[in-house]
Every structure is written in C-alpha cells, then in structure tokens.
C-alpha positions in Angstrom: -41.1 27.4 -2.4 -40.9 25.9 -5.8 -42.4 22.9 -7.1 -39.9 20.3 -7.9 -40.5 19.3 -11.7 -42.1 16.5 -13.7 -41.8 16.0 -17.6 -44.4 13.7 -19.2 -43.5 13.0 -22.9 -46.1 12.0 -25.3 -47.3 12.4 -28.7 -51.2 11.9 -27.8 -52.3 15.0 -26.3 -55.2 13.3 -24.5 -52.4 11.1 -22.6 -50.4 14.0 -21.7 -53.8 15.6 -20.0 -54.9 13.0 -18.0 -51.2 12.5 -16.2 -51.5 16.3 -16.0 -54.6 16.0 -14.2 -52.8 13.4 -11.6 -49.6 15.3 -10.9 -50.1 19.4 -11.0 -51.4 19.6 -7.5 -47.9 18.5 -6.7 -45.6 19.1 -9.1 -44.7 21.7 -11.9 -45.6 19.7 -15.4 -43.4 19.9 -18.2 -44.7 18.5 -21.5 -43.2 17.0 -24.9 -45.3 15.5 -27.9 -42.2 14.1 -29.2 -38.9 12.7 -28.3 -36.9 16.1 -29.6 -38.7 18.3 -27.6 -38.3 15.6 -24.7 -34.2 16.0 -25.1 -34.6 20.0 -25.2 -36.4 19.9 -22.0 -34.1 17.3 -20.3 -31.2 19.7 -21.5 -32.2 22.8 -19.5 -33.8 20.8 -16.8 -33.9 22.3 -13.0 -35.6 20.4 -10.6 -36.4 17.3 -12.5 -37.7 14.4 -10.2 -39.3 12.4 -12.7 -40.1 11.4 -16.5 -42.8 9.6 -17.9 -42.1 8.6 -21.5 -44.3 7.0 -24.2 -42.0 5.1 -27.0 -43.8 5.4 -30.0 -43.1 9.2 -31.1 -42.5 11.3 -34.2 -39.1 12.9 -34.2 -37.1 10.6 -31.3 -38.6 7.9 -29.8 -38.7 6.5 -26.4 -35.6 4.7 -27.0 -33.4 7.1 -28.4 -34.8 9.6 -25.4 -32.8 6.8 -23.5 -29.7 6.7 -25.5 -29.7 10.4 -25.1 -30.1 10.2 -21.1 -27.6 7.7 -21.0 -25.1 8.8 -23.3 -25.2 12.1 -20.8 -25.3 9.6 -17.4 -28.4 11.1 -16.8 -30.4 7.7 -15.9 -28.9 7.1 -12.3 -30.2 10.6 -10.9 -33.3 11.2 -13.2 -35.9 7.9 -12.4 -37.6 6.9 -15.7 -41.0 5.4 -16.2 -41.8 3.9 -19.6 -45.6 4.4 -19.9 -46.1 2.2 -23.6 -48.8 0.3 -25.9 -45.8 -1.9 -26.5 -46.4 -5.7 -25.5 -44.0 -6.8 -22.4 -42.0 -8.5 -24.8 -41.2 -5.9 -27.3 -40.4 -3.6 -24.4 -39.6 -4.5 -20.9 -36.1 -6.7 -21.7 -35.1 -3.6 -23.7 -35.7 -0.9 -21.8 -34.7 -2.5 -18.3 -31.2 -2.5 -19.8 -31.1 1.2 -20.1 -31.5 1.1 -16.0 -34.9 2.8 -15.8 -37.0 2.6 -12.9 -40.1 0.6 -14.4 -42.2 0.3 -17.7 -46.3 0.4 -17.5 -48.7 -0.6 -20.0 -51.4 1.5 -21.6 -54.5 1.8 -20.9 -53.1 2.4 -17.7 -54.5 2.9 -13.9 -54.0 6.2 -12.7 -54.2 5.2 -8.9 -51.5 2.5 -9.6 -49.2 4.9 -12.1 -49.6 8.1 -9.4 -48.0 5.3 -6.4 -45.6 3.6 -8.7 -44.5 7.2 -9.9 -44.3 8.9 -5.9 -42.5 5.6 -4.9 -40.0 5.9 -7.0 -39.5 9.8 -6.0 -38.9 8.9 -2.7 -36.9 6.1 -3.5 -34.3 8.6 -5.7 -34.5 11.4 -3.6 -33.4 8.9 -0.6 -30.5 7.8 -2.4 -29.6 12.0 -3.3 -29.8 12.6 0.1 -27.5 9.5 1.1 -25.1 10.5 -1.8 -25.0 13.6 -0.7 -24.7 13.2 3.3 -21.8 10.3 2.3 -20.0 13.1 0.2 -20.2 15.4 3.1 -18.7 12.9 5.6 -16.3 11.5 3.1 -15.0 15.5 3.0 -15.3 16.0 6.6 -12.9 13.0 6.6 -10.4 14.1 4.1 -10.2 17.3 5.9 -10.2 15.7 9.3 -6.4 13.6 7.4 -5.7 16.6 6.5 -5.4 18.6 9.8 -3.5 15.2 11.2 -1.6 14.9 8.5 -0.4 19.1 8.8 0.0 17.9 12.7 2.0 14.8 12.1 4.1 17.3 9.2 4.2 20.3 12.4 5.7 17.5 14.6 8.1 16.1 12.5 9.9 19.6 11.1 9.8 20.3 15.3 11.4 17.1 16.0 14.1 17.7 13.3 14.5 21.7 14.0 16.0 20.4 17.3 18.3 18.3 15.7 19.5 20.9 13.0 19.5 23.8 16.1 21.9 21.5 17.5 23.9 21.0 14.7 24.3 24.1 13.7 26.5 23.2 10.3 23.6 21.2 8.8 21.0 24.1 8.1 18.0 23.0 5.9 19.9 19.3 5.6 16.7 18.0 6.4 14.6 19.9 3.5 17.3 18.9 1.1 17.1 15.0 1.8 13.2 15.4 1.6 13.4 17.1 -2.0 16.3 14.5 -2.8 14.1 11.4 -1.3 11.2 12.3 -2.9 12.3 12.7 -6.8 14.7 9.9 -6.3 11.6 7.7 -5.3 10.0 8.5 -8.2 12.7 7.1 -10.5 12.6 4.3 -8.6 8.7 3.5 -8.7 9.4 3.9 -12.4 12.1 1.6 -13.1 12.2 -0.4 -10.6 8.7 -1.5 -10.1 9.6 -4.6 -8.4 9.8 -2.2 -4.7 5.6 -1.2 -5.4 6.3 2.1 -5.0 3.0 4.3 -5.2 2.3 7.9 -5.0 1.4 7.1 -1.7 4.3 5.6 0.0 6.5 8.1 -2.1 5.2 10.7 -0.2 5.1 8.4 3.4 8.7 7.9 2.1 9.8 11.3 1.9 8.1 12.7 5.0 9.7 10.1 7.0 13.5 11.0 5.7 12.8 14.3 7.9 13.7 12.1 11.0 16.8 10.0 9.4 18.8 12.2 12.1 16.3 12.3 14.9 18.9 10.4 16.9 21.5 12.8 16.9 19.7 14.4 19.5 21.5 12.2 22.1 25.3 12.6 20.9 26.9 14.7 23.3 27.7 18.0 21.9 32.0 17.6 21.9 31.2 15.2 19.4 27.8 16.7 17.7 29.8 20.1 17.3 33.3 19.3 16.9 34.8 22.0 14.5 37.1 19.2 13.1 36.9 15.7 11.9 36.4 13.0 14.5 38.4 10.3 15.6 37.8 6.7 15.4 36.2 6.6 19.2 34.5 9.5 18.6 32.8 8.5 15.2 31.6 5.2 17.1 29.6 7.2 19.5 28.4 9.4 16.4 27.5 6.0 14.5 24.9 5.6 18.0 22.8 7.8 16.5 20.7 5.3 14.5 20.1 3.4 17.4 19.3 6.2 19.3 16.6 7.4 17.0 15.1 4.0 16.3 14.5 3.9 20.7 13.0 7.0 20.6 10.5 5.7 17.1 10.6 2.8 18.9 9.0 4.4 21.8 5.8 5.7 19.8 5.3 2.4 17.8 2.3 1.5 19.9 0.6 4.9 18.7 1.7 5.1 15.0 2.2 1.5 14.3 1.4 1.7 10.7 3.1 1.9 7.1 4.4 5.6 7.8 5.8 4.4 11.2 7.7 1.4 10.0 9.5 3.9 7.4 9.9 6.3 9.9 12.0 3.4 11.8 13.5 1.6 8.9 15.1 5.2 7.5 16.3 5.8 11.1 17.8 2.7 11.9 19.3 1.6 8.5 20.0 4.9 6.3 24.2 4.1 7.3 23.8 0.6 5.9 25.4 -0.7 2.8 25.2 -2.7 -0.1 28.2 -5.0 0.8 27.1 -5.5 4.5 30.2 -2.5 5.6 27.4 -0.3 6.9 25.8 0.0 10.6 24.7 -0.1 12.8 23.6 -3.8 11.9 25.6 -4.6 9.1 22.8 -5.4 6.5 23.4 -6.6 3.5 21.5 -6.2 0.2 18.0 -6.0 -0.1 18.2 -6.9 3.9 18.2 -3.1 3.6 14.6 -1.6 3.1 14.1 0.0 -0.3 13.3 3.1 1.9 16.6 3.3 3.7 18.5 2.5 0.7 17.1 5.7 -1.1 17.5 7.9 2.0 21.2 6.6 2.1 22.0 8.1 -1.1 20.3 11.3 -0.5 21.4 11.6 2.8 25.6 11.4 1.4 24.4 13.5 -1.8 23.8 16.0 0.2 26.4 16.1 2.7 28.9 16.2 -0.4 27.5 18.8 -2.2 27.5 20.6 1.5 29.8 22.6 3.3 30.9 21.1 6.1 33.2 22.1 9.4 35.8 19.4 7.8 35.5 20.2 4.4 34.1 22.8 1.7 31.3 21.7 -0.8 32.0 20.0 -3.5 30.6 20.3 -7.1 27.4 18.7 -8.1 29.6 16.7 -11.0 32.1 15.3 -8.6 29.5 14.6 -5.9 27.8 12.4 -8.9 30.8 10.7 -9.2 32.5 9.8 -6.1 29.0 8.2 -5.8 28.9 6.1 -8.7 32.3 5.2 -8.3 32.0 4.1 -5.0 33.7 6.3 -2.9 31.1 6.7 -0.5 30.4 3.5 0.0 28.7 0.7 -2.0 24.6 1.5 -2.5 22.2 -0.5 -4.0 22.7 -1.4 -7.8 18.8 -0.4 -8.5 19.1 2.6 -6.9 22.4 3.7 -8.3 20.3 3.2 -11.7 18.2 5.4 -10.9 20.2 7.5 -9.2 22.0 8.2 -12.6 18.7 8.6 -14.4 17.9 11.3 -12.1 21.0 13.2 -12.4 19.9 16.3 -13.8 17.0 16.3 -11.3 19.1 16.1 -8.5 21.6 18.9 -9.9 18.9 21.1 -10.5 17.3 20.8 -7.0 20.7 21.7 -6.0 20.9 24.7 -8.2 17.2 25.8 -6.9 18.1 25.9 -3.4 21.5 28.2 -3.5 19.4 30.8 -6.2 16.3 30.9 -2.5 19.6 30.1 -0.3 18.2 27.6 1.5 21.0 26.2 2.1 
C-alpha cells in the first residue's frame, strides 16, 4: 500500500534532513528549498496529508505559499504547519488568518513537532472521513426523495388515469394542465413576487394540478359521459366534483399533511372558483382563492377551450386567449391574467407541441 505523502518546504537543507529523519518511516517525503518548488509540488500533489513550511525563502515565501493554497481553497483539506525563526509576533496573528493548523518556532523539538504534526493528521483525516460518510448519507437521501418522489408521481398519474379512463373525451387533459400550470407559475413567480413562488413549490404546484379532477371519479357516469351538454340539475351534481375530491385528499391529510398536500387540496377544492366570488363550490372571492388554485383555474379552461369536446369542437389558440381575457369564461385573478398574457406565446406553443407528438 502506498505511503500517504508529506512535503516539508525549506531553504536550509540541514532543516529539511532532520524532519526527514522524523517522518520517512511513515510517510513518503516530498521536499522544496523554496516556495516555487513548494507550489509545483502542491500542484501535482496525490496523497498529501501534511505540509511543513518555513517562511523565510528565496523565490516564494512562506506567505505567498499560503496565498497560493488559499487562492486554490486548498487550506481546509491540506493541514499546514508553519515551522519559522519568525518571533510570535511577526508571525502567528498573520499566518492564523490564512486558517492553518499551527505555527512552531525554530530551534524546534522534534518529539513535540512529530505529535503536533500526527495530531493534526488525524484530526483532518477525521473530518475527510466525516465529510465523506455525510456526502454519502446526504446522497443516500436524495436518492431515497427520489424513489418517493417517482412513487408519490406513479400514484398520482394512477389516480388521474382513472379519472381520464372514465372520461374518455378528456385524453392527456391532465398532462396538458401540468405543462400549462407549470410555465404559467413561472410568470407568476416572476412578476408577481408577492405569492413567494420558488422553484420548489412550482414544481409541488404543478404535480398537484394532476388531481384537480380527482373527484370526478364519483359523478355517476349519465352525467360523467353524457354525449351532450348538461342541464342545469345535471351540472350541479357535476359541480360535486370538487367536494368530492377534496373528501377523498381529505381522507390522506393525516399521511401527507405537508405543503404538497395542502396544494393537492386547495387545487381540488377551489380550481372552479372565481374572482368575483361567482365560482364554487364555496364561492371565494379574490385572493380568498389560493394563488395555486387560481393558476390551475386558468389552465384548467385553457385547455378545455382549445379542446375538443362532446359539446363543441376546439377552438383556436387566438380565440381561446381571448374569450379569456375578455371574460367570457369567467372572471380570474387580475395578477394572473397578467401573467397569463405575458405567457401567451408559451402557452400557444405548448399547444402547438402537443398536436405535432399528438398527445392530445
């Protein structure tokens, strides 16, 4: 097995020797007389566990050797020890600052220098191996998020497969609101920063819009397939389908009762709400609607206009945009609208993308 390596720079060959003499049982030496040749061994170092380093030298000094280590971040992994004729004062409070592991004082005791020196080899090869075992378990547990996170993903596209299996005029409605959630949600974090939108509750966002519909698994099928428009009564019972899904979320809150839950619900229960407090089921108004729900709600009738439907044919990406704006579908939320606008040719060229794979 190899030997792990020390460097001893020096200018005085005599000084260079006699640490020699103390450390090649145990180590391989690497020597420099000055602090150039100290910076070319540093630069194609292996195993380096340790550097002793005089300050007075021809070329570089001890300092600059420092400058060099720390310019490079090399001074939290490679332990230093200063070994100097300097007084205390001319050195320690200087070279401290660099973050080196301690400064000695020729003439020097070997017995004291060989302990000092294994001390602090133990001490950095401790924190390696802590550094390195933390790494390790802090990938085991993104990978660990990871294979939940897939589950949680596996669960969700099952839960909405049954819904769109169902109803069978939908197809890949819920991809489309995900792709529509997600970019519109990032014109929103953008500007509108007032909702705190991050990267991450974009995402938690747009993953929860797969279950807007989750509830239209308990509309009787007269109603959930009717190849017609429905009537009044019948559109009540079809309005139950918020309700419906936000029992069953409400049913695993004890479970998942965190962030991505509450969106889960909020999208669920409050995607049919609107501005103006005409919505349902609960007849929110303003920003009683979550900022969530309010973004789903304009994907969600995006979607559906630019869809074919049993009622209808699809319309146009261009009218869809407008009926929108204009309120036609309903009033949304001001901010969103905004940003709705901003992300016009976003949204039109999502729609394009989908008919060229025909997801749709």
């Amino acid at each position: 097995m190899a030997k792990q390596q020390l460097l001893i720079v020096d200018d005085e060959e005599v000084n260079r020797e006699l640490l020699r003499m103390m450390f090649d049982s145990e180590y391989e030496i690497l020597e420099a007389a000055d602090g150039g040749q100290a910076v070319e061994q540093i630069e194609k170092r292996g195993d380096l566990v340790l550097i002793l380093l005089d300050v007075v030298m021809p070329v570089l000094d001890g300092f600059k050797v420092l400058d060099y280590m720390k310019e490079k971040d090399l001074l939290e992994t490679i332990p230093v020890i200063l070994i100097t004729g300097m007084t205390p004062k001319e050195s320690e409070g200087r070279a401290y600052r660099y973050g080196i592991a301690d400064v000695m004082h020729k003439p020097f005791e070997p017995s004291v220098i060989k302990r000092r020196a294994h001390n602090i080899i133990e001490l950095y090869q401790s924190k390696r191996n802590m550094e390195r075992k933390l790494k390790e378990q802090e990938q085991a547990i993104r990978e660990q998020e990871q294979r939940i996170r897939q589950n949680n993903d596996f669960m969700i596209e099952a839960l909405s497969a049954v819904v769109e299996f169902r109803n069978v005029e939908t197809g890949d409605h819920v991809r489309r609101i995900k792709y529509f959630t997600r970019i519109l949600s990032k014109y929103v974090a953008k500007y509108c920063p007032q909702y705190g939108l991050t990267p991450e509750k974009i995402d938690q966002i747009a993953r929860a819009s797969a279950l807007h519909d989750i509830g239209k698994i308990g509309i009787p099928d007269a109603i959930l397939l009717k190849p017609a428009r429905l009537t009044p009564e019948e559109f009540e019972v079809m309005k139950r389908h918020t309700t419906i899904g936000a029992e069953i979320l409400e049913s695993c809150k004890q479970a998942y009762a965190d962030d991505f839950y509450q969106y889960c619900y909020d999208i669920c229960r409050y995607h049919h709400e609107r501005w103006d407090g005409k919505g349902y089921p609960d007849h929110l108004v303003g920003e009683e609607i979550p900022i969530s729900a309010q973004i789903v709600a304009v994907a969600d009738v995006y979607d559906a206009l630019v869809s074919d439907r049993v009622y209808k044919t699809a319309y146009s990406n261009a009218i869809a945009y407008d009926m929108i704006l204009n309120g036609e579908c309903g009033q949304f939320s001001p901010d969103v609208l905004k940003c709705f606008e901003l992300a016009k040719e976003d949204f039109f060229n999502i729609v394009e993308v989908i008919k060229m794979f025909n997801f749709a």
